[in-house]
C-alpha atoms as an extended CHARMM CRD file, in Angstrom:
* protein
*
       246  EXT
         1         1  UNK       CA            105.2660000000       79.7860000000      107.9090000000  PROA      1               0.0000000000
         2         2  UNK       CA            106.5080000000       83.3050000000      107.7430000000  PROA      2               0.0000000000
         3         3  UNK       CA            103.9550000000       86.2530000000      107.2710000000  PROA      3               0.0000000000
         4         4  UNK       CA            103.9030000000       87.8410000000      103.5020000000  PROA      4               0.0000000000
         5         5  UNK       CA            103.9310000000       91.4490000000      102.7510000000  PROA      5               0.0000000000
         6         6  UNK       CA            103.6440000000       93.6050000000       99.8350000000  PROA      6               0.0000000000
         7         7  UNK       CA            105.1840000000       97.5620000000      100.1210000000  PROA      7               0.0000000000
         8         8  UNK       CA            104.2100000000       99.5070000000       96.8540000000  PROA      8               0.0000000000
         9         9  UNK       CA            105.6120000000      102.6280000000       96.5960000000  PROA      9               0.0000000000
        10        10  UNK       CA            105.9700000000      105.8250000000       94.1390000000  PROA      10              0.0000000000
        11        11  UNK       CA            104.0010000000      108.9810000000       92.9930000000  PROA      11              0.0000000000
        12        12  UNK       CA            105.0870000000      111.9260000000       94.3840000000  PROA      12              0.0000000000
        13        13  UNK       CA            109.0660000000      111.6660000000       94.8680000000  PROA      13              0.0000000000
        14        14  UNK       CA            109.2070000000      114.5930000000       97.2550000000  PROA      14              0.0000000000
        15        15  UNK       CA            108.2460000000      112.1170000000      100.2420000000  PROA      15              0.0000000000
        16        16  UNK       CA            111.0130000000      110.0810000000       98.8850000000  PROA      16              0.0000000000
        17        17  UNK       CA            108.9640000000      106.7940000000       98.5150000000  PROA      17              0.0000000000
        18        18  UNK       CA            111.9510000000      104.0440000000       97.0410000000  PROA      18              0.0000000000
        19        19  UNK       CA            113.9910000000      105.1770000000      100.4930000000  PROA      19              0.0000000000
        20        20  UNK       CA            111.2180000000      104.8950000000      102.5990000000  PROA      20              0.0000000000
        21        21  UNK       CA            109.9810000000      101.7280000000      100.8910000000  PROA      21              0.0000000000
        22        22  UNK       CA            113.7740000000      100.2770000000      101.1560000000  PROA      22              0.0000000000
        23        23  UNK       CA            113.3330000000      100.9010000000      105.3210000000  PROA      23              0.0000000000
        24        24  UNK       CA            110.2010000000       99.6710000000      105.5820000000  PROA      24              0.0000000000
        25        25  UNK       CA            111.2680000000       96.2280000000      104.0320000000  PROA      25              0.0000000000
        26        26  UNK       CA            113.9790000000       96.0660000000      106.1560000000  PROA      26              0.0000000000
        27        27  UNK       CA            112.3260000000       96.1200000000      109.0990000000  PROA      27              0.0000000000
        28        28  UNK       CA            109.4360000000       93.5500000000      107.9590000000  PROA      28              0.0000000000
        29        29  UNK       CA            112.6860000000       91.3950000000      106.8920000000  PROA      29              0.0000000000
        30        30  UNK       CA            114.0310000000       91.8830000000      110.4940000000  PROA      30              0.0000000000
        31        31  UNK       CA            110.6750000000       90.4290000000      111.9850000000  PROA      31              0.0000000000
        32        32  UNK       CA            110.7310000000       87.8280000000      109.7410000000  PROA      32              0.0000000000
        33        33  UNK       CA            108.1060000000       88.8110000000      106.4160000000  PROA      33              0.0000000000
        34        34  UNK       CA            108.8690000000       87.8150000000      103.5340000000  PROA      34              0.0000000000
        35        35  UNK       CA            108.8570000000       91.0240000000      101.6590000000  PROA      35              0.0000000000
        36        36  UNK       CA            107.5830000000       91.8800000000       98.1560000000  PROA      36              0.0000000000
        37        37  UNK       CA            108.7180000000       95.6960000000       97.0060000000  PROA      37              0.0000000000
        38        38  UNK       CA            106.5470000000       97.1330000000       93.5390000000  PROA      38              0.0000000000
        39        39  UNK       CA            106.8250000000      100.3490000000       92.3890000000  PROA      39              0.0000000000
        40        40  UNK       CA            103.3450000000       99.6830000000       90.1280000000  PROA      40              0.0000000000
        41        41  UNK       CA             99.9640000000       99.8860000000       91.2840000000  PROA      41              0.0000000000
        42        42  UNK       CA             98.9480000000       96.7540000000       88.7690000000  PROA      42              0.0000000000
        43        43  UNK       CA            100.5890000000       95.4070000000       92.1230000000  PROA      43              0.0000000000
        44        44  UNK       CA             97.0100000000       96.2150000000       93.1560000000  PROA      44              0.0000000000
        45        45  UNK       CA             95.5000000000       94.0760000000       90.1370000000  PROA      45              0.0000000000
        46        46  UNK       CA             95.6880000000       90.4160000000       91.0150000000  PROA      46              0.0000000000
        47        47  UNK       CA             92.9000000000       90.3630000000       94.0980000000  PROA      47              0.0000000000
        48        48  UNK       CA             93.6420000000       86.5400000000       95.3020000000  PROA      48              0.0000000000
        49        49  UNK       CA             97.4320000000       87.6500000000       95.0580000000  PROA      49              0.0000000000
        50        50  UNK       CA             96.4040000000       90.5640000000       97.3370000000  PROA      50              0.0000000000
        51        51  UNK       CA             93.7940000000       88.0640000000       99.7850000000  PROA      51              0.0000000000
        52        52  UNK       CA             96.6620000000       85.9300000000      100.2330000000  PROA      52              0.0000000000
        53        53  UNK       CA             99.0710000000       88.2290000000      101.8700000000  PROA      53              0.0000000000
        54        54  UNK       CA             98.9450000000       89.2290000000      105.7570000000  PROA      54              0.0000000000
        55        55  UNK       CA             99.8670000000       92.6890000000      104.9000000000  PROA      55              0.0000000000
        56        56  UNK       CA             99.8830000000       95.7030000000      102.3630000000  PROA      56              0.0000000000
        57        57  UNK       CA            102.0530000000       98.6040000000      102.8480000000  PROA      57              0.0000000000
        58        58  UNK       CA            101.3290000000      101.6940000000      100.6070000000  PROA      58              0.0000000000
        59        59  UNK       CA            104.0290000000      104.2890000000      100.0200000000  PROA      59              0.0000000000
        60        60  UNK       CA            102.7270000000      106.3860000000       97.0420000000  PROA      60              0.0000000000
        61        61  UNK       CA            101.5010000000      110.1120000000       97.5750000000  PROA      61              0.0000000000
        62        62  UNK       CA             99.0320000000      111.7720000000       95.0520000000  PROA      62              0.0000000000
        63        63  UNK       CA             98.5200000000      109.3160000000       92.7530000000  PROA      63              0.0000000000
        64        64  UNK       CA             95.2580000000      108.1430000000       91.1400000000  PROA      64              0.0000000000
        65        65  UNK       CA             94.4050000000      104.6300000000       91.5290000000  PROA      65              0.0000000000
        66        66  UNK       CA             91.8710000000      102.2820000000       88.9990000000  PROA      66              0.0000000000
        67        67  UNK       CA             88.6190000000      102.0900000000       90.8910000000  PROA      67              0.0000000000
        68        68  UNK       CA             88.5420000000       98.1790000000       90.4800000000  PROA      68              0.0000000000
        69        69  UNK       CA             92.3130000000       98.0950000000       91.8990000000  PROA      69              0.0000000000
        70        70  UNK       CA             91.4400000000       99.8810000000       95.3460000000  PROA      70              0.0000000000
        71        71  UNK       CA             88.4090000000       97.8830000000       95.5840000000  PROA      71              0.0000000000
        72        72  UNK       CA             91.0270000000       94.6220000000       95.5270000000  PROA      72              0.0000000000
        73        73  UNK       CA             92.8500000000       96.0680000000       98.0220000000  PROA      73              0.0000000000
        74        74  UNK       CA             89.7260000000       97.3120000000       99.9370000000  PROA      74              0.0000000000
        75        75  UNK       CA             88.1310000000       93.6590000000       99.5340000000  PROA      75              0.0000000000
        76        76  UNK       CA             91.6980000000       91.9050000000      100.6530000000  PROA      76              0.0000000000
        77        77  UNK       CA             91.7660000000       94.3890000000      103.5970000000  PROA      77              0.0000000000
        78        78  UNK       CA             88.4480000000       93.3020000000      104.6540000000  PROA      78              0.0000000000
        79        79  UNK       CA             88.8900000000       90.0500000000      104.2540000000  PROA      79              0.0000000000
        80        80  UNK       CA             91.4340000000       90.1500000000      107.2400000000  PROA      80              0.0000000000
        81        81  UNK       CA             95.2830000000       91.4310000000      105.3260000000  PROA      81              0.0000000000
        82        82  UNK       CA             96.1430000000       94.2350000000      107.5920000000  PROA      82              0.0000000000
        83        83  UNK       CA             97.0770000000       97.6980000000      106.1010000000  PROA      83              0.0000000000
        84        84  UNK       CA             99.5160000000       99.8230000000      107.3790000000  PROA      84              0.0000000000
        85        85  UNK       CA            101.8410000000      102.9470000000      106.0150000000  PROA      85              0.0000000000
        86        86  UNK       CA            102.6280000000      106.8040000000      107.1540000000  PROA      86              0.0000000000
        87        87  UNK       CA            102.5060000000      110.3000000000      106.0120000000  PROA      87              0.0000000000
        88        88  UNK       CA            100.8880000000      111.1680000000      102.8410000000  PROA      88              0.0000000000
        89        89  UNK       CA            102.3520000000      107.5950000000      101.8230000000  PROA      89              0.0000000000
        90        90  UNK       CA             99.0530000000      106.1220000000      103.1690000000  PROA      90              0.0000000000
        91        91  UNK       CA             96.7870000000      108.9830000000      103.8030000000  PROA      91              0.0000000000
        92        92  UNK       CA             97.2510000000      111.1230000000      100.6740000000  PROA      92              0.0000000000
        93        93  UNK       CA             97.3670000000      108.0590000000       98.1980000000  PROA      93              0.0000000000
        94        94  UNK       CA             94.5260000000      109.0970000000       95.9590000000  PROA      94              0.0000000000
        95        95  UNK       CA             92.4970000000      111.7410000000       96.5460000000  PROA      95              0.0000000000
        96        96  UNK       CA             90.0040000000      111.3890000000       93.9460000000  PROA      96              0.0000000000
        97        97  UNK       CA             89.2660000000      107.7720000000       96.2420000000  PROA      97              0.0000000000
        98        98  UNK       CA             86.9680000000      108.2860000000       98.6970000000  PROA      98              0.0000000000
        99        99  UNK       CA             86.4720000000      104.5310000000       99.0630000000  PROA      99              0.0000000000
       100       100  UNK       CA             90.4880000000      104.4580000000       99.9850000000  PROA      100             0.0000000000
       101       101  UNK       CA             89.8950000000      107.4600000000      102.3340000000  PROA      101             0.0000000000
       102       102  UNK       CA             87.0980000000      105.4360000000      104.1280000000  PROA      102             0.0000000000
       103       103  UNK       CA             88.9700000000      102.5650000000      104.3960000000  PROA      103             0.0000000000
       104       104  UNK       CA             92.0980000000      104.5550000000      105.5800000000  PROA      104             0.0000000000
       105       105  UNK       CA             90.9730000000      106.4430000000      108.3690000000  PROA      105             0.0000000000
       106       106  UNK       CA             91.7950000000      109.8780000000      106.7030000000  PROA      106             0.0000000000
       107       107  UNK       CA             92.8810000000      112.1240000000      104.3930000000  PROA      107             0.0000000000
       108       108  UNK       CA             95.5430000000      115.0800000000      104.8800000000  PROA      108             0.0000000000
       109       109  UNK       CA             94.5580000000      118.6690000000      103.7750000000  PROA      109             0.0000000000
       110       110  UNK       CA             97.0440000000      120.7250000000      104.9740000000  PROA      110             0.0000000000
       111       111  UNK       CA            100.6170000000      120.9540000000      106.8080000000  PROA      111             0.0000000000
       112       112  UNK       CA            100.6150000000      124.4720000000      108.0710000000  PROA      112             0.0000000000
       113       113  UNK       CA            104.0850000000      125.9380000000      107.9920000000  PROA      113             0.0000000000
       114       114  UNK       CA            105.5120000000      123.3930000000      105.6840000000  PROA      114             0.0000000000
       115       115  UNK       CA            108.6380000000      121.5210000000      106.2550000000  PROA      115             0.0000000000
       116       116  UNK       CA            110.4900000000      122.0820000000      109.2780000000  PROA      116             0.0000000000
       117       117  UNK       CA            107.7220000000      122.9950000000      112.0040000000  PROA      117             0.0000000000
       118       118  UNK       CA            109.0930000000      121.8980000000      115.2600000000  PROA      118             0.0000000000
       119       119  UNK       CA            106.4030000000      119.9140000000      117.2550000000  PROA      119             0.0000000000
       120       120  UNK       CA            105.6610000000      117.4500000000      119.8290000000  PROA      120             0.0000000000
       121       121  UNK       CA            104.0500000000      114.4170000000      119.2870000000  PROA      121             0.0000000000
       122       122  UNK       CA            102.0310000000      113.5210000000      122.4610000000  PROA      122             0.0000000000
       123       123  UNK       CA            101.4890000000      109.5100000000      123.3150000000  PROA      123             0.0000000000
       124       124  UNK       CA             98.0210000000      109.0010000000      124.6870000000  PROA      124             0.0000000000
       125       125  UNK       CA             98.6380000000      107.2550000000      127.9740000000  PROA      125             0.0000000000
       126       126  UNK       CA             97.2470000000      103.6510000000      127.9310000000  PROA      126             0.0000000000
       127       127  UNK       CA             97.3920000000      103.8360000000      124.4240000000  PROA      127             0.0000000000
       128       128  UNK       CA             98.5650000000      100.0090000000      124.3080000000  PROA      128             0.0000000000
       129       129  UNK       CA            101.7080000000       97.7560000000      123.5310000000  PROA      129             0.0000000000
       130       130  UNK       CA            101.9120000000       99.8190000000      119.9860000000  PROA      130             0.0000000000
       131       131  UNK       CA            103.2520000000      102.7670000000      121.1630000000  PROA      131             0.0000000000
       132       132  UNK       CA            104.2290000000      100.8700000000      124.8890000000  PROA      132             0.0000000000
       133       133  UNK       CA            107.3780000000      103.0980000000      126.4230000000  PROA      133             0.0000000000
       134       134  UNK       CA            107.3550000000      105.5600000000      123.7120000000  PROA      134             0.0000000000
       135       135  UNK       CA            107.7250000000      109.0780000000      125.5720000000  PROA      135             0.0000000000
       136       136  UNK       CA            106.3130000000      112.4630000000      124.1030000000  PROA      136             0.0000000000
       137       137  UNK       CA            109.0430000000      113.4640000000      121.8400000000  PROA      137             0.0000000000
       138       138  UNK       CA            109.9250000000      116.7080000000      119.5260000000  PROA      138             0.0000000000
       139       139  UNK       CA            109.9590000000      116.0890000000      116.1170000000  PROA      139             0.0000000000
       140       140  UNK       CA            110.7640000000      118.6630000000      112.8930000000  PROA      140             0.0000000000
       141       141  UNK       CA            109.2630000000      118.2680000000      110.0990000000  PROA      141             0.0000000000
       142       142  UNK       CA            105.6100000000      118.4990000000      108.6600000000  PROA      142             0.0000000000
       143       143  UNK       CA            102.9000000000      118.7150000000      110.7980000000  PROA      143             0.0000000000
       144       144  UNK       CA             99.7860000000      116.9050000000      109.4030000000  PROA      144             0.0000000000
       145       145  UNK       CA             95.9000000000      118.5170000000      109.9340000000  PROA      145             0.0000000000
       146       146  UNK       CA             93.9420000000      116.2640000000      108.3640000000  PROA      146             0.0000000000
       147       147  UNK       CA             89.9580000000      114.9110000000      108.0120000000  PROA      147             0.0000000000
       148       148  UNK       CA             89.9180000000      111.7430000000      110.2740000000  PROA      148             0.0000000000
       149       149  UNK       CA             86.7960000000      109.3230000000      110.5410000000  PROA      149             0.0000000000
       150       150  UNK       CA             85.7730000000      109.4960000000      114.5460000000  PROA      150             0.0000000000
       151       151  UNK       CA             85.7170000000      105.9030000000      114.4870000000  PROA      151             0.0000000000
       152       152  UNK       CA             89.8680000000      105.5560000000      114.8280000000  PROA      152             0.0000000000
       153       153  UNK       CA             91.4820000000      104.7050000000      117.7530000000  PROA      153             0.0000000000
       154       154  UNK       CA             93.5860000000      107.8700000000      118.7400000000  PROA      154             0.0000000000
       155       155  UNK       CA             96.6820000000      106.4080000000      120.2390000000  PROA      155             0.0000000000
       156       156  UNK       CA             99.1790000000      109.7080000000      119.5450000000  PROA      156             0.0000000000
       157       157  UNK       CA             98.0780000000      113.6500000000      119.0010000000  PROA      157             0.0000000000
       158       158  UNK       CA             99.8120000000      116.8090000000      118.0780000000  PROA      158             0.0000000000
       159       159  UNK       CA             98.2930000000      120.2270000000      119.2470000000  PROA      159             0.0000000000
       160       160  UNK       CA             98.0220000000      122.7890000000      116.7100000000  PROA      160             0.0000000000
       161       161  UNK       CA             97.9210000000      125.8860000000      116.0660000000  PROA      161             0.0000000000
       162       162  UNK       CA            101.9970000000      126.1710000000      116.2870000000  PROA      162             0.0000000000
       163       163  UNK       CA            102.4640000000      127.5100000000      112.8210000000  PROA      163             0.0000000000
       164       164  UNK       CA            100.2000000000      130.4410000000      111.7940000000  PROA      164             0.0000000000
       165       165  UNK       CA             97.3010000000      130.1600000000      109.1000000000  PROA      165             0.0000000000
       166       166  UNK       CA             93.9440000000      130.4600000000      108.4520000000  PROA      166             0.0000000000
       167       167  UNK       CA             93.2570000000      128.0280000000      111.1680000000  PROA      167             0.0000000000
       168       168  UNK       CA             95.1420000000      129.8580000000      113.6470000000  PROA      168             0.0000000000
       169       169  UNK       CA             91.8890000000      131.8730000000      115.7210000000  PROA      169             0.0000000000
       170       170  UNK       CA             89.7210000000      128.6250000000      115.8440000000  PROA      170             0.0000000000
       171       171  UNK       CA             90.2150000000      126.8790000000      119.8100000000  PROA      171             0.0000000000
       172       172  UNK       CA             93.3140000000      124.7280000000      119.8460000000  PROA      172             0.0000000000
       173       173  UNK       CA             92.9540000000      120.9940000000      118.8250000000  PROA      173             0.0000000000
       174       174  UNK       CA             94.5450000000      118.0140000000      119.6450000000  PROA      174             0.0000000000
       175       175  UNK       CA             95.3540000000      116.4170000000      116.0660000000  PROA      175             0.0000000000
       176       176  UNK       CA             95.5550000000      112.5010000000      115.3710000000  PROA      176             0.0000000000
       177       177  UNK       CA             99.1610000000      110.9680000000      114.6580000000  PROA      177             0.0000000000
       178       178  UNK       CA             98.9340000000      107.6240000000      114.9900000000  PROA      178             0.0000000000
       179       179  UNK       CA             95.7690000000      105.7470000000      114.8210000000  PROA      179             0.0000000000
       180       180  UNK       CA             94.4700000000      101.7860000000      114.2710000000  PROA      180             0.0000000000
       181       181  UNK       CA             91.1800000000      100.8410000000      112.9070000000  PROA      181             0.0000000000
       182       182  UNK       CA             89.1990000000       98.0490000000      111.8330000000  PROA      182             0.0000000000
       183       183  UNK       CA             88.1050000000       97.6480000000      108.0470000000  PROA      183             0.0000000000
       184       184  UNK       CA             85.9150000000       94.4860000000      107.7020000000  PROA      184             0.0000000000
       185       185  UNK       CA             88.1620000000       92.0120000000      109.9040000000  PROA      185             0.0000000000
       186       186  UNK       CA             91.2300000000       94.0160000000      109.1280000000  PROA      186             0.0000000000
       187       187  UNK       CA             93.1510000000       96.0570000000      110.6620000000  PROA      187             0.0000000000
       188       188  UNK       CA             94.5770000000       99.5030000000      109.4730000000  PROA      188             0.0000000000
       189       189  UNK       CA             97.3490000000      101.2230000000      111.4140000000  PROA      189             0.0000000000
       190       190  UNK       CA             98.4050000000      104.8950000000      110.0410000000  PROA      190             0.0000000000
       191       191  UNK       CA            101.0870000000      107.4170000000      111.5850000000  PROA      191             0.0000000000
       192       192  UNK       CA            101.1720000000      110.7740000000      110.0390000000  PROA      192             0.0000000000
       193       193  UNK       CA            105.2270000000      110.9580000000      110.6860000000  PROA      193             0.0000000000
       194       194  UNK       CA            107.6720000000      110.4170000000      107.8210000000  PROA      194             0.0000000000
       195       195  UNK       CA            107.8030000000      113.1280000000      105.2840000000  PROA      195             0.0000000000
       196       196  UNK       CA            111.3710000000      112.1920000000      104.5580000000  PROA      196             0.0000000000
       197       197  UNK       CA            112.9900000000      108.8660000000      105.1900000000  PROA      197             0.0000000000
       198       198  UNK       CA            115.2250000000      110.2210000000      107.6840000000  PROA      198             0.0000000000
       199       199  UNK       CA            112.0940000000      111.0460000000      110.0640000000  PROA      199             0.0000000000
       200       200  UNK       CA            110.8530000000      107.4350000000      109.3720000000  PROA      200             0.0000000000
       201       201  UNK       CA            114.3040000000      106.2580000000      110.2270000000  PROA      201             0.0000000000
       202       202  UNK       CA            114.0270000000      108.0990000000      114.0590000000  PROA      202             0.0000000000
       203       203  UNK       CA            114.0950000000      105.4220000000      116.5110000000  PROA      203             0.0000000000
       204       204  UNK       CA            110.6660000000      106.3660000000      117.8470000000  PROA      204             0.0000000000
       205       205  UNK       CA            108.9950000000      106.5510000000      114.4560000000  PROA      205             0.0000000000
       206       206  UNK       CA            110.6070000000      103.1950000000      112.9550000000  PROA      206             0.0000000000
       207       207  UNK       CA            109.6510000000      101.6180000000      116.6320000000  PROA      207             0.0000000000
       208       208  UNK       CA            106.1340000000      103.0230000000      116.2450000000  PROA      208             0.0000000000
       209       209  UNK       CA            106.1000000000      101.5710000000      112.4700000000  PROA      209             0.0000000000
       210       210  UNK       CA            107.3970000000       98.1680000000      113.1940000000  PROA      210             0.0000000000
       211       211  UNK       CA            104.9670000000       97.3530000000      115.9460000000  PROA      211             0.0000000000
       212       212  UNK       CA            102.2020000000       98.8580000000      113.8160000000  PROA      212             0.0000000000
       213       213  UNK       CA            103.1120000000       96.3350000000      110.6690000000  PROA      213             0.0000000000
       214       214  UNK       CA            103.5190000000       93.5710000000      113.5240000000  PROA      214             0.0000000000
       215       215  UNK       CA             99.9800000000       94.7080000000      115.1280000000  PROA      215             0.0000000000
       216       216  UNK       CA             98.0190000000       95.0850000000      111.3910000000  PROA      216             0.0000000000
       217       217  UNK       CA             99.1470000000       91.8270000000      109.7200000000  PROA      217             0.0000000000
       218       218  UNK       CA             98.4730000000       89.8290000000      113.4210000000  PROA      218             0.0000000000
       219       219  UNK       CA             94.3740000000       90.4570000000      112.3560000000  PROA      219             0.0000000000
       220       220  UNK       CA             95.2370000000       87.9380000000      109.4710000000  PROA      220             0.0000000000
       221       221  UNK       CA             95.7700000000       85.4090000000      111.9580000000  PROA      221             0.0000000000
       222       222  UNK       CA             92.9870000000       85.9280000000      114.0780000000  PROA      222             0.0000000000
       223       223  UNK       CA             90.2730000000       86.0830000000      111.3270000000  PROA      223             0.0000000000
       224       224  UNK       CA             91.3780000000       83.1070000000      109.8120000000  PROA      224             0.0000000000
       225       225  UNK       CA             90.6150000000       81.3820000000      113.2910000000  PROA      225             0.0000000000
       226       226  UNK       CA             87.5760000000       82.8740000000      114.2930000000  PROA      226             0.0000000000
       227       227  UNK       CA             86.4770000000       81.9630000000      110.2870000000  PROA      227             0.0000000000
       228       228  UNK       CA             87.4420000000       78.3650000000      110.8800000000  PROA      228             0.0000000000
       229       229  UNK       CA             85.5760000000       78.4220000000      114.7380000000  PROA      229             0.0000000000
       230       230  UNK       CA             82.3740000000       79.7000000000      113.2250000000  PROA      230             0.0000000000
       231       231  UNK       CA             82.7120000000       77.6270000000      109.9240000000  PROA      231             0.0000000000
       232       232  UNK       CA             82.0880000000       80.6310000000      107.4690000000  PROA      232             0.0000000000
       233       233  UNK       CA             83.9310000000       83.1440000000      106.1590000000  PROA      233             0.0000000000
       234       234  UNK       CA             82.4390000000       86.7150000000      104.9510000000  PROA      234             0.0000000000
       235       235  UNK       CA             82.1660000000       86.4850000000      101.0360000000  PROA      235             0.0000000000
       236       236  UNK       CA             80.7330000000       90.2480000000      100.8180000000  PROA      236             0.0000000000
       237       237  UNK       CA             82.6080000000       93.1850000000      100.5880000000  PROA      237             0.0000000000
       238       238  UNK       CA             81.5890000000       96.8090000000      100.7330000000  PROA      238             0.0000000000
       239       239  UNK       CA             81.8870000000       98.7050000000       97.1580000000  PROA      239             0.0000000000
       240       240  UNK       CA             81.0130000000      101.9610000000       98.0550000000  PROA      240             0.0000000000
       241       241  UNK       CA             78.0620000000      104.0130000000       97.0060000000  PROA      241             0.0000000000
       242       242  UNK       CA             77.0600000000      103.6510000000       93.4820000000  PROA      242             0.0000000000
       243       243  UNK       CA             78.1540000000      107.5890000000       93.2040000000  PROA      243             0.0000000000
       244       244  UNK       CA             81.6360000000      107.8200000000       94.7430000000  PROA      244             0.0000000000
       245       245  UNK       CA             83.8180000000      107.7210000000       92.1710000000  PROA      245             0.0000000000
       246       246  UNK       CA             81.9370000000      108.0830000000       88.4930000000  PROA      246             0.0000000000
């Protein structure tokens, strides 16, 4: 039985999110998803819909999201359906969310230098078959700071300071790319490339994207067999504190 996938995309057009969105399905398709496309958060609505898939792609930048409809996605995510996007697609979804932020890994703030900063995005040796014979490679475009939970799993980094800004006189730091997590059971895979669908569409970033959809929706898989080895399956799902988004 082939894997199922939803890719929801919109908000801000700049990042060009129906493009994007078309590559991303095309890949999936190529590995052999069957692929579901939205461009409407009520996408987000239906929770079984949502616990039934292996995998949820977001592609929708500064948007704001109903608080029940990220806690679906939250709740299907820890139930085992993998998550996995890029750029602000993913990681700049809804910042009035902090329960999305927690379950994401991060949250940009700033791209010093805008569009067109020439950088290099460094692979973390033994980093793992995600990113397996991917070499350090120059990429230019936007280059993402942003507030990352320590708990990720680093496996690419970008230094900065290369353009100048306020941030320029700290020490230099070694910024997260690409990163997986866990979520409940599932897994969450984020790369901070693809501010235009021609950067997603670079061989190393659509390589580093397809592996990372492979990798995320895999976790379905295995929680559904460690559920049926132990003979339970986790009914609870974290909400968030009673304060985070009033």
């Amino acid at each position: 039985m082939s894997k199922r996938a939803l890719i929801v995309w919109g908000g801000w057009l700049g990042h060009e999110p129906e493009q994007v969105a078309a590559l991303f399905r095309a890949v999936l398709e190529d590995d052999g998803f069957e692929v579901e496309v939205s461009d409407t958060l009520e996408s987000f609505a239906d929770a079984g819909k949502l616990a039934a898939l292996d995998l949820i792609v977001p592609v929708w930048t500064m948007g704001e999201i109903e608080k029940g409809w990220a806690g679906n996605v939250s709740a299907a995510v820890q139930s085992g359906v993998g998550i996995a996007g890029c750029h602000g697609g993913m990681c700049d979804s809804f910042r009035m969310n902090v329960d999305w932020q927690f379950m994401t890994g991060g949250q940009w703030v700033a791209h010093p230098g805008n569009d067109g900063v020439e950088y290099t995005v460094n692979i973390k040796r033994g980093a793992g078959p995600i990113l397996d014979g991917i070499e350090d490679f120059v990429v230019k475009s936007e280059q993402y700071y942003l507030h990352v939970d320590p708990a990720v799993e680093v496996l690419a980094t970008t230094r900065f300071p290369v353009a100048p800004g306020p941030h320029s006189l700290n020490k230099p730091v070694d910024m997260p790319v690409v990163w997986t997590k866990r979520w409940g059971v599932g897994r969450v895979y984020y790369c901070s490339l693809g501010h235009k669908a021609d950067i997603v569409d670079m061989p190393q970033v659509k390589l580093m994207m397809r592996r990372g959809f492979q990798w995320a929706a895999e976790g379905k898989r295995l929680a559904r067999e460690a559920a049926a080895r132990s003979g339970t399956a986790d009914k609870n799902s974290y909400t968030g504190m009673a304060d985070s988004q009033q």
